[in-house]
Residue, then its C-alpha position, 0 to 999 in steps of 0.5 A: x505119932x501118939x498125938x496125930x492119933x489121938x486129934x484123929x480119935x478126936x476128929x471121929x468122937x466129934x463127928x459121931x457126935x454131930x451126927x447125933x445131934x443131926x439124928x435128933x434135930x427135926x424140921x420146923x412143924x410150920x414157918x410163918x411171918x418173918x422167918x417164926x417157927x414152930x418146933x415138933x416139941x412145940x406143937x405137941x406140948x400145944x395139942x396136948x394143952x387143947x386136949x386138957x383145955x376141951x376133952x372133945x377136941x382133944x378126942x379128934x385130935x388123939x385120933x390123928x385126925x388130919x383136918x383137926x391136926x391141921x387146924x390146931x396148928x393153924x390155930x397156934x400159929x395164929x395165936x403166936x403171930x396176934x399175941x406177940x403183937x399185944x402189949x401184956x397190960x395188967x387188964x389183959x392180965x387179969x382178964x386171964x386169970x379171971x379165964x383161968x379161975x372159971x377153968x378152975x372152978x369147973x374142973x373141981x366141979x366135974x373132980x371134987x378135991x383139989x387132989x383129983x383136979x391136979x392129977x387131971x393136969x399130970x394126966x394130960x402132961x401139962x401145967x398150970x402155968x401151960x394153961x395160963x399162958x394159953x388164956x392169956x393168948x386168947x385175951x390178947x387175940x380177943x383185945x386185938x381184934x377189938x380195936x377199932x369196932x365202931x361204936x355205932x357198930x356195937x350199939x346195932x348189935x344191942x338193939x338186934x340182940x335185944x329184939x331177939x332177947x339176949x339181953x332179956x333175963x327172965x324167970x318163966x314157968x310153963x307146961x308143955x303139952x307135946x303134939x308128938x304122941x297125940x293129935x293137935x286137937x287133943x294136946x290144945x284141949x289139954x292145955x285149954x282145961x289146964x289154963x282154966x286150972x291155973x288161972x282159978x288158982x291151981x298151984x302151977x309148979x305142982x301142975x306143972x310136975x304132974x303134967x309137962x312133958x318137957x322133962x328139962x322143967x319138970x323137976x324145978x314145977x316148969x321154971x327156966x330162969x333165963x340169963x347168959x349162961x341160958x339165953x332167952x334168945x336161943x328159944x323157939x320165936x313164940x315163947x320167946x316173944x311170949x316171955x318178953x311181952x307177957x305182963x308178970x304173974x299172968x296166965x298165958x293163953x295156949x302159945x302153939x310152938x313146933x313142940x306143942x302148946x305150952x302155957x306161960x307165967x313170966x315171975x320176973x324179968x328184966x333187961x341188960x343196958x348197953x353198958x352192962x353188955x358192951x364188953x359181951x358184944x366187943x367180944x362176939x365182935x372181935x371173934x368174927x373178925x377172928x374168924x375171918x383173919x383165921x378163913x381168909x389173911x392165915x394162910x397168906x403168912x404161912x410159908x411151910x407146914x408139915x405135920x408128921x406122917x406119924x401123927x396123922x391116922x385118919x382123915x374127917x371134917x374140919x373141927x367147929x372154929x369155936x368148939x374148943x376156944x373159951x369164952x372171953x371177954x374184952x379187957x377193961x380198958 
């Protein structure tokens, strides 16, 4: 009798034990592809690596924002699919250290000690490692969506992209005489007396200082200095075509602009060979294809998704597809 009663203690603690592990297990977040899941665990280790990877992302995503919520698992789930289909090479590699390093290098810029800059991981729960692994899924997606572009492909976009100055590297200075609190007329009068200035030997970083109103210049006498990390491109259409055509050193005439009548000097300038870019257009490349695999083939592997009621507070628009992925390149082959 003593031993049927101890098998049937037995029986209960071990019952009571399954019911606890029962408590504890939770549904897979997502399922995808042949049978893959992500856990519950998994995709909140993985919001909390967007959170200390992009601060504003990571804002919407504190917030419970469904949309937002919905598209990072979305972005995980891609990431895990591609990845896994990537063979980790030594370039991949080191193209995600490089990633990694930059990471780096900008947060000790925003903290100032390498002590600040590790409690910023201990604030966000995540580590080092965490980070690393996160770039090095997003050099295997940009080297997977790379395959297969054409070179004639490539070699279009670098002429588009240097008709519209992005492989154009410039140092221009210029004054803006805005037409936003004075009449047309006036501000090209302005411009006209201070041409003659220039053109007779005026200094024009002191004049520039004294008169522009453009305050992001006005501290260096006008200069922008124009490369990748500020793409001459990305300018209004006469000022640019005025810094890629002006002869170097000369006096601009007034170049009329929606924000005024700026005057112009191109001190130097020069432009970036296909072979210096082609790893740049690779990449912008194999991020559209990304995009479209992420818009139009996702959905089509995933077979469940179930975000915790919990977790979700609010309802918004979707986040921009680019505004919390880094910058990459295509690793050297």
């Amino acid at each position: 009798m003593r031993i049927n009663k101890n098998y049937g203690l037995l029986v209960l603690i071990f019952v009571l034990v399954l019911l606890i592990i029962a408590g504890q297990i939770r549904p897979a977040v997502a399922e995808y592809g042949n049978g893959e899941e992500i856990s519950e665990s998994e995709y909140k280790k993985y919001i909390q690596l967007v959170k200390a990877i992009d601060p504003a992302t990571g804002a919407a995503l504190e917030a419970g924002d469904k949309e937002a919520l919905t598209y990072i698992l979305h972005f995980q789930i891609m990431n895990r699919y591609i990845a896994n289909q990537v063979k980790e090479t030594d370039e991949i590699k080191k193209e995600a250290e490089k990633s990694f390093s930059q990471f780096e290098t900008a947060l000790k810029q925003q903290f100032g000690t390498e002590k600040n800059t590790e409690q910023y991981y201990a604030d966000n729960h995540v580590t080092k490692d965490a980070v690393k692994a996160f770039f090095l899924d997003q050099v295997k997606m940009i080297s997977y969506f790379s395959k297969d572009i054409p070179d004639d492909k490539k070699k279009k976009e670098y002429e588009e992209g240097k008709k519209q100055g992005f492989f154009t590297q410039a140092d221009v200075r210029h004054i803006l005489i805005s037409t936003e609190e004075r009449s047309k007329e006036e501000a090209r009068k302005t411009t006209e007396s201070l041409v003659k200035q220039l053109r007779s030997g005026a200094d024009f970083a002191k004049l520039a200082k004294e008169n522009t109103d453009d305050t992001g210049s006005a501290e260096t006498g006008g200069l922008y200095q124009y490369n990748e990390a500020q793409p001459l491109g990305q300018t209004v259409e006469a000022y640019r075509d005025a810094a890629m055509t002006l002869p170097l050193n000369e006096i601009s005439e007034p170049i009329e602009t929606e924000y005024g009548y700026h005057i112009m000097r191109v001190e130097k300038r020069s432009e970036q060979t296909y072979d210096e870019v082609k790893k740049q257009i690779e990449s912008a490349l194999a991020l559209e294809k990304e995009n479209d695999f992420f818009n139009s083939k996702l959905q089509k592997i995933i077979t469940k998704e179930n975000i915790p009621a919990s977790m979700i507070k609010k309802q918004s628009q979707q986040p921009n597809s680019e505004q919390f992925i880094p910058n990459q390149t295509v690793p050297d082959e």
